[in-house]
C-alpha positions as CSV (number, residue, x, y, z in Angstrom):
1,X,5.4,15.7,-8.6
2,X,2.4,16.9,-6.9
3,X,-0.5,14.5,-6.6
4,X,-2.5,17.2,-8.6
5,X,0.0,16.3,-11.6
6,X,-0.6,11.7,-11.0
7,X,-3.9,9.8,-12.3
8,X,-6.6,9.6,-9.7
9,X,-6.1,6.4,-7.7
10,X,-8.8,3.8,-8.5
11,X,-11.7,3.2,-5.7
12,X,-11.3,-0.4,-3.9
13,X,-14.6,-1.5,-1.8
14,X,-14.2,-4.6,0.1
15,X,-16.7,-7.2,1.4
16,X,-17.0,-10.5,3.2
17,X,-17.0,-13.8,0.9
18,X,-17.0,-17.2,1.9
19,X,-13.8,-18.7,4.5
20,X,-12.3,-15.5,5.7
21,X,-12.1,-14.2,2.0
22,X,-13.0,-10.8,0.5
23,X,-14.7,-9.8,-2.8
24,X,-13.3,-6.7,-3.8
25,X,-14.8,-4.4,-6.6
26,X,-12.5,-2.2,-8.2
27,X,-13.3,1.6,-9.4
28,X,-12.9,2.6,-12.7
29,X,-11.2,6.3,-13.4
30,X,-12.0,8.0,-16.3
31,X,-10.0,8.7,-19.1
32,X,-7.4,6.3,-17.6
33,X,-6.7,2.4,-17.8
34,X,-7.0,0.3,-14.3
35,X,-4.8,-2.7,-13.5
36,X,-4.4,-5.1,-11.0
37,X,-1.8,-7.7,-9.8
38,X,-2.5,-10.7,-6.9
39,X,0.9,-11.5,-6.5
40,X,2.3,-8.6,-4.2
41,X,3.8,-6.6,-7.0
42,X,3.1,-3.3,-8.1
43,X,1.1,-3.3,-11.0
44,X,2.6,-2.3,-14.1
45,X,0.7,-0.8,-17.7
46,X,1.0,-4.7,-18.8
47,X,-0.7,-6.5,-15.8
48,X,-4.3,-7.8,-16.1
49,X,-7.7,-5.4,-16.3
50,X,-9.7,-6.5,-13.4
51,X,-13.0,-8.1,-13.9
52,X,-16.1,-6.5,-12.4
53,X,-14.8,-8.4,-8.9
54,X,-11.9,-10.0,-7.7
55,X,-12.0,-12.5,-4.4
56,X,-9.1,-12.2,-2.5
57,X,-7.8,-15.5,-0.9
58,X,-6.7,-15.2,2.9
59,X,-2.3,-14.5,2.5
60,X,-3.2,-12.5,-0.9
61,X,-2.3,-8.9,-1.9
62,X,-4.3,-7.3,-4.3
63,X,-2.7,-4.2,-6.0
64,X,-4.4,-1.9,-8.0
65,X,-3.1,1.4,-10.0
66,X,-4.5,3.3,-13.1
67,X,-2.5,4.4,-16.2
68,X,-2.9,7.3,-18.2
69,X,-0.7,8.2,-21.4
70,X,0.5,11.2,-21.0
71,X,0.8,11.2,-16.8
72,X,2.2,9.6,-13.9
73,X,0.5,6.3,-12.6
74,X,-1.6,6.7,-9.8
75,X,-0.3,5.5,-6.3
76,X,-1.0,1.7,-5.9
77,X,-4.2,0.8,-4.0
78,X,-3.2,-2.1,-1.9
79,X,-5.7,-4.4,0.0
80,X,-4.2,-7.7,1.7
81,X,-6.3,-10.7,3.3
82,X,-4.4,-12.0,6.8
């Protein structure tokens, strides 16, 4: 599959938050449903919505991907806190 053919990945802006955390705001993509998971795996069509922020705890993987009936999921967005 082309990526022309895959749902838009979702938009992940990062920034500082109290003891080496992050606060990450998560994009929405139109016409398509946006998931997340904070437990390394991939996100799947039954994970969580994400609030309007997440923090991210230092030795935590956020992963984001958006679902659209229809397409191929998005590749996953992954941001990880050291």
């Amino acid at each position: 599959l082309s990526l022309e053919e895959r749902v838009a990945e979702p938009v992940v802006t990062t920034e500082p938050a109290a003891q080496d955390s992050l606060i990450a705001t998560i994009g929405k993509v139109p016409g398509a449903v946006v998931r997340f998971t904070t437990d390394g795996l991939p996100p799947t069509i039954h994970s969580s919505v994400p609030p309007a922020s997440v923090t991210i705890e230092p030795g935590t993987t956020l992963r984001v991907k958006a679902f659209r009936h229809g397409m191929p999921p998005s590749q996953t967005v992954t941001v990880t806190v050291d």
